[in-house]
Backbone as CSV, one residue per row, in Angstrom:
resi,resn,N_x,N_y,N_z,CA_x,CA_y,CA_z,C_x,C_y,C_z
1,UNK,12.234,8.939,28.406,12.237,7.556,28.766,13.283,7.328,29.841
2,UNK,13.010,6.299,30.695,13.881,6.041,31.950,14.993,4.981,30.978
3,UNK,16.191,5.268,31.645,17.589,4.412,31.723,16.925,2.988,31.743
4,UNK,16.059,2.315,32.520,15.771,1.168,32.782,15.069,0.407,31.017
5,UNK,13.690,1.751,31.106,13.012,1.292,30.094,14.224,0.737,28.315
6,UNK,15.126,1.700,28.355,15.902,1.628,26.792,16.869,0.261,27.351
7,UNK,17.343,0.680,28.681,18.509,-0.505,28.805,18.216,-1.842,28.190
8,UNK,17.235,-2.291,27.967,16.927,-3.870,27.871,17.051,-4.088,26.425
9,UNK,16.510,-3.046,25.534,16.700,-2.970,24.381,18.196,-3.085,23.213
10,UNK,19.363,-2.641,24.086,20.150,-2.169,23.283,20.965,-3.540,23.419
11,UNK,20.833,-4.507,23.933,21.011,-5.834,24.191,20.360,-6.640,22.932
12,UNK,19.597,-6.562,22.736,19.049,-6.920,21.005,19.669,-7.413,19.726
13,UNK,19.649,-8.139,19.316,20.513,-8.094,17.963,19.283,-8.159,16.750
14,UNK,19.707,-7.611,15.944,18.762,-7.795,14.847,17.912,-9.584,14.510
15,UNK,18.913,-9.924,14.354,18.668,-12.168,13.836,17.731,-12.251,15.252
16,UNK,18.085,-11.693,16.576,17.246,-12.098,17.510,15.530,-11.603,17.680
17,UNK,15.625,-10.237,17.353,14.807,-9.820,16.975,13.481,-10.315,15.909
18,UNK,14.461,-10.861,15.168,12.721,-11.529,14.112,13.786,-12.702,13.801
19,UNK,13.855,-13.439,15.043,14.496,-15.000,15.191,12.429,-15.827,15.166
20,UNK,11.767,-15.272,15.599,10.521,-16.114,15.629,9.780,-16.077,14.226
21,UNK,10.063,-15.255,13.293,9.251,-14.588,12.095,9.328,-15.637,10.969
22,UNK,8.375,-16.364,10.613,9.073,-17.438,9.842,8.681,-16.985,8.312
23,UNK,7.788,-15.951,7.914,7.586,-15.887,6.664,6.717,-14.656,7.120
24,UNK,6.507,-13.625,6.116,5.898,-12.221,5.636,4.585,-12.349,5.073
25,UNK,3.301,-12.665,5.358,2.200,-12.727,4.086,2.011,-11.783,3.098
26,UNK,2.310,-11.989,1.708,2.280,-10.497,0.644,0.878,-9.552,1.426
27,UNK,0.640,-8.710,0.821,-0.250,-8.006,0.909,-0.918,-7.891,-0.228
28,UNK,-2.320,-8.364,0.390,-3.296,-7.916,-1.062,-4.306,-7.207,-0.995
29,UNK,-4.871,-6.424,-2.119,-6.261,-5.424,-2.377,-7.158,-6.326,-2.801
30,UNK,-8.081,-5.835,-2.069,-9.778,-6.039,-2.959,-9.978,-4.823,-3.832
31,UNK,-10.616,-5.495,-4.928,-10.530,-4.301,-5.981,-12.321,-4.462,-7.234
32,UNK,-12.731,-3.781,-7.743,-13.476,-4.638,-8.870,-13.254,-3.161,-10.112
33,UNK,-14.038,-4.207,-11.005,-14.062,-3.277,-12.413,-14.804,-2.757,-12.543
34,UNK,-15.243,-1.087,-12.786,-16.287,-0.634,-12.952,-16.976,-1.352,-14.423
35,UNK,-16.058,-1.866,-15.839,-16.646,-2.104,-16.471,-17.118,-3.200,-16.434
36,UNK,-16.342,-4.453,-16.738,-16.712,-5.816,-16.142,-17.833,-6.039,-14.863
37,UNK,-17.587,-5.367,-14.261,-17.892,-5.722,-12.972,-17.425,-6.669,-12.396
38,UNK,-16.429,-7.287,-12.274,-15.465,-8.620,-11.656,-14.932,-8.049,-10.495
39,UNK,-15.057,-8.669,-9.453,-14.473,-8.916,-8.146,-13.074,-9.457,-7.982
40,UNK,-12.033,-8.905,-7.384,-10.839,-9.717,-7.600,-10.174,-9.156,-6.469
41,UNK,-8.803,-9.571,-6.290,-7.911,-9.437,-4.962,-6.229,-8.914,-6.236
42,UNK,-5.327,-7.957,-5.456,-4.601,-7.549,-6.589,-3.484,-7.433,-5.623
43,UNK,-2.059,-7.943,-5.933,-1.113,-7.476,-5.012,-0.699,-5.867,-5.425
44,UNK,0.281,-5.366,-4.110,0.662,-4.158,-4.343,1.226,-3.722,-5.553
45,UNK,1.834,-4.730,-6.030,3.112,-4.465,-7.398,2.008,-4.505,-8.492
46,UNK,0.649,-4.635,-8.466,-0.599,-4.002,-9.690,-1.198,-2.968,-10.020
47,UNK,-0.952,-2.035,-8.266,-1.710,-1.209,-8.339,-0.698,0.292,-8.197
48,UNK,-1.535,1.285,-8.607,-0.037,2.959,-8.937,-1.062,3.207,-8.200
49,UNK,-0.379,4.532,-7.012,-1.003,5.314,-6.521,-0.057,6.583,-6.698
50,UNK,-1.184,7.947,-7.241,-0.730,8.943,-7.457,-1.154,10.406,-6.668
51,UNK,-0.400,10.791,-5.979,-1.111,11.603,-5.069,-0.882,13.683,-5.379
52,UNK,-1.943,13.556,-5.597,-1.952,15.281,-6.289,-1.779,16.459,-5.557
53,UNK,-2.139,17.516,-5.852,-2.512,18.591,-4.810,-4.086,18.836,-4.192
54,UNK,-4.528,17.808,-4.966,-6.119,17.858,-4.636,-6.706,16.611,-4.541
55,UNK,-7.839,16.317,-3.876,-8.807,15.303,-3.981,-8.812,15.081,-5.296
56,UNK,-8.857,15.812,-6.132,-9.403,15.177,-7.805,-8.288,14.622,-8.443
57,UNK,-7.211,14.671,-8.173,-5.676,14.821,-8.433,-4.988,13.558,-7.586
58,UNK,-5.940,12.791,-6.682,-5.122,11.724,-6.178,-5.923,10.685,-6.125
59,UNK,-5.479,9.350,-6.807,-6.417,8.541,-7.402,-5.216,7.177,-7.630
60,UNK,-5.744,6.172,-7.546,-5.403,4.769,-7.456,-5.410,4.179,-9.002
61,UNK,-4.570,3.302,-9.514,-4.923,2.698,-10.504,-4.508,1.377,-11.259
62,UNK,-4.986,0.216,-11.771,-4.290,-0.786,-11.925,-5.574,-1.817,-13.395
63,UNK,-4.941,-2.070,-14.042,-5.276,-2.844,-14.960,-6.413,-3.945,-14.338
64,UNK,-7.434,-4.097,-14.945,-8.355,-4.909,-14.485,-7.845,-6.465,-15.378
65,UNK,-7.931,-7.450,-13.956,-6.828,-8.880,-14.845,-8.258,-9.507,-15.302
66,UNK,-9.340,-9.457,-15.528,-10.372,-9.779,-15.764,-10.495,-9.489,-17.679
67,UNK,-10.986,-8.090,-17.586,-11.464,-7.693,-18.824,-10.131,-6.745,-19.801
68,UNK,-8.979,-6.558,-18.930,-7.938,-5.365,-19.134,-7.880,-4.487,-19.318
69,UNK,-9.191,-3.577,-18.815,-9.602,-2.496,-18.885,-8.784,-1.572,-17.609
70,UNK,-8.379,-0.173,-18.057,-7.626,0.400,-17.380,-8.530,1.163,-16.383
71,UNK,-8.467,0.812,-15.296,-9.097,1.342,-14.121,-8.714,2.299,-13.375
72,UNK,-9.417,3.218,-12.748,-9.086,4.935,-12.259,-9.384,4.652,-11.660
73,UNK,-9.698,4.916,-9.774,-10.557,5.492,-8.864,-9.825,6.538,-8.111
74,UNK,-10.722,7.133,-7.464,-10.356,8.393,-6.687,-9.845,7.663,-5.070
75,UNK,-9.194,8.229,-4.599,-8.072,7.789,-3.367,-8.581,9.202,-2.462
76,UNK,-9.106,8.421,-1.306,-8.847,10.062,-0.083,-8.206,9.748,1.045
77,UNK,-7.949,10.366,2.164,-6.914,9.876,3.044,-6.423,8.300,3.341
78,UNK,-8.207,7.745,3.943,-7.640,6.560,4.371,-6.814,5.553,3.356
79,UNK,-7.455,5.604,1.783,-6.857,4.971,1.092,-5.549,5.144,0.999
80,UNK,-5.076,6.298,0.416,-3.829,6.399,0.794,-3.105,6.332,1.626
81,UNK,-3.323,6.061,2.801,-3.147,5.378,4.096,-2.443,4.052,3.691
82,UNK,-4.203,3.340,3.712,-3.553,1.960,3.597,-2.839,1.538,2.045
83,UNK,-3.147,2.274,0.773,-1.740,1.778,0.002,-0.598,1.931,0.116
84,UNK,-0.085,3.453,0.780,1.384,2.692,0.920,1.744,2.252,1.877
85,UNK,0.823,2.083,2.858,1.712,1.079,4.150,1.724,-0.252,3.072
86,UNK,1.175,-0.397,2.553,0.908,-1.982,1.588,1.551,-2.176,0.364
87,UNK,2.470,-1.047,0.865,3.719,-1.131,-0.178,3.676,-1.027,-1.823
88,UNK,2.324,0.108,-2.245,1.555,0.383,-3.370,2.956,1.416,-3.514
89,UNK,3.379,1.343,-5.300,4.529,2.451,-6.031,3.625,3.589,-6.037
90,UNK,4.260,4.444,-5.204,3.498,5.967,-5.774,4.281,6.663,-6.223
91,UNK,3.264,8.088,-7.178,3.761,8.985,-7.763,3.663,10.396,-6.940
92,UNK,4.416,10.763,-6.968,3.710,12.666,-6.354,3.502,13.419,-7.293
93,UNK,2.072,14.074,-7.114,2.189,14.771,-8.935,2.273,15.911,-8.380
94,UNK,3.216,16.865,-8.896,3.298,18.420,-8.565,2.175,19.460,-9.256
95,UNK,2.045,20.833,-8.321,0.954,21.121,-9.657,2.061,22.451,-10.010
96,UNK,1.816,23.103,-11.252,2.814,23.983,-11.610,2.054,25.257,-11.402
């Protein structure tokens, strides 16, 4: 990077920086129940993501607020993608 391009930057202060930001929107999932079948929207702090050594081994999961049935699904890249940018608690499961 050129001297010019960084120079402007280091002038910055943090408060100035997200001086325009007036509020964060949570982040939420679309989700449904395989048993119920209910349609619903779930924030991050509902849902565990656990990521294995394998496709079969990394899988999403969160209480259905409908029927309270404990819900599994299988997770492949993109999902796991977008849960933890969306700030989903994960686990790393080791295999032994």
């Amino acid at each position: 990077m050129s001297e010019s391009a960084t120079s402007g930057a280091r002038g910055i202060s943090v408060a100035s920086a997200f001086a325009g930001m007036r509020s964060v929107a949570p982040v939420v999932f679309r989700a449904g129940c395989p048993d119920c079948r209910g349609r619903f929207e779930l924030a991050a702090s509902a849902l565990r993501l656990a990521i294995g050594a394998t496709s079969r081994t990394t899988f999403y999961s969160f209480t259905c607020p409908e029927c309270g049935a404990a819900v599994r699904k299988p997770a492949g890249e993109r999902i796991v993608e977008l849960l933890t940018g969306g700030g989903v608690r994960t686990l790393r499961l080791h295999s032994m």
